[in-house]
C-alpha positions in Angstrom: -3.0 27.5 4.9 -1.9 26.3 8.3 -0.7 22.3 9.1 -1.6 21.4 12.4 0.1 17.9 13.6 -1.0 16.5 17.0 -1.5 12.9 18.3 -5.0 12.0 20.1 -6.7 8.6 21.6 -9.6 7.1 20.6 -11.8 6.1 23.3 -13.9 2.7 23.2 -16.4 4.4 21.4 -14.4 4.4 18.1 -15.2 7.4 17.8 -11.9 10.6 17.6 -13.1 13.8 19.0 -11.0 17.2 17.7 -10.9 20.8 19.2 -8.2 22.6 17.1 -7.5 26.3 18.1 -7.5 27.7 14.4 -7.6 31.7 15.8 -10.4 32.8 12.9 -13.7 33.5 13.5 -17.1 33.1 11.6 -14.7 31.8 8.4 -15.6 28.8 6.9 -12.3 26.6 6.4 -12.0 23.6 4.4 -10.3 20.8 6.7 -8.6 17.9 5.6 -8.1 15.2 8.3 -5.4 12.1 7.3 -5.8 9.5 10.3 -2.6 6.9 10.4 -2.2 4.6 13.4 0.7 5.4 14.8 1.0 1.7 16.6 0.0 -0.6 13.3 2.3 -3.1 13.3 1.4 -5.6 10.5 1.4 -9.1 11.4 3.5 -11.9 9.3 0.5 -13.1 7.6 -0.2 -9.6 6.4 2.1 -8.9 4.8 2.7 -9.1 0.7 5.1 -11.9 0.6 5.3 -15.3 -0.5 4.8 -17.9 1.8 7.7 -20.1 2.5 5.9 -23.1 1.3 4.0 -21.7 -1.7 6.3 -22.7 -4.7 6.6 -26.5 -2.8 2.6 -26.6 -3.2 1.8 -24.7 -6.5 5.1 -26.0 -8.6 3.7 -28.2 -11.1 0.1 -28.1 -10.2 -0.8 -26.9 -13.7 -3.7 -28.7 -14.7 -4.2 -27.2 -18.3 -3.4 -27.6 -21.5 0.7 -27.8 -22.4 2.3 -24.9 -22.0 4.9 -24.0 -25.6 7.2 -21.1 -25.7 6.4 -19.6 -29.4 9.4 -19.4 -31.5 11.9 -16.3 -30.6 11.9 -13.9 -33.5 15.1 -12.2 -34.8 16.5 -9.4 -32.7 17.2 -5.8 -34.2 20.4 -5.3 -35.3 21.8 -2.3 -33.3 24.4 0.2 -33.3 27.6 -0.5 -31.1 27.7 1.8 -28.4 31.3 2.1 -28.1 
């Protein structure tokens, strides 16, 4: 098996054109291509975070029935570890 890294340009067509050099003839070779834009840059909204504002707008907008915390139960007793 041979890795082959190399940068290329799409053109406005969208559409990425490869020649790879692979030095074997009349073979037939399983290719695996992983395409990763090397210029993403997510924007703010992208990303997975919570918004500065969200717990100001969602904090006590429950509109349900009561929520109840159910009685604890008793915890194990355990051996010291020390």
């Amino acid at each position: 098996m041979q890795s082959i890294k190399l940068n290329s340009h799409v053109g406005s067509d969208g559409i990425l054109h490869l020649d790879l050099p692979v030095n074997v003839k009349n073979v037939e070779l399983e290719v695996v291509v992983t395409v990763e834009n090397v210029n993403y840059n997510p924007k703010k909204s992208e990303k997975l975070d919570w918004s500065p504002e969200f717990f100001a707008k969602t904090a006590g907008a429950w509109q349900g029935n009561t929520l109840e915390r159910e009685a604890q139960e008793e915890y194990d007793n355990r051996e010291e570890l020390f």
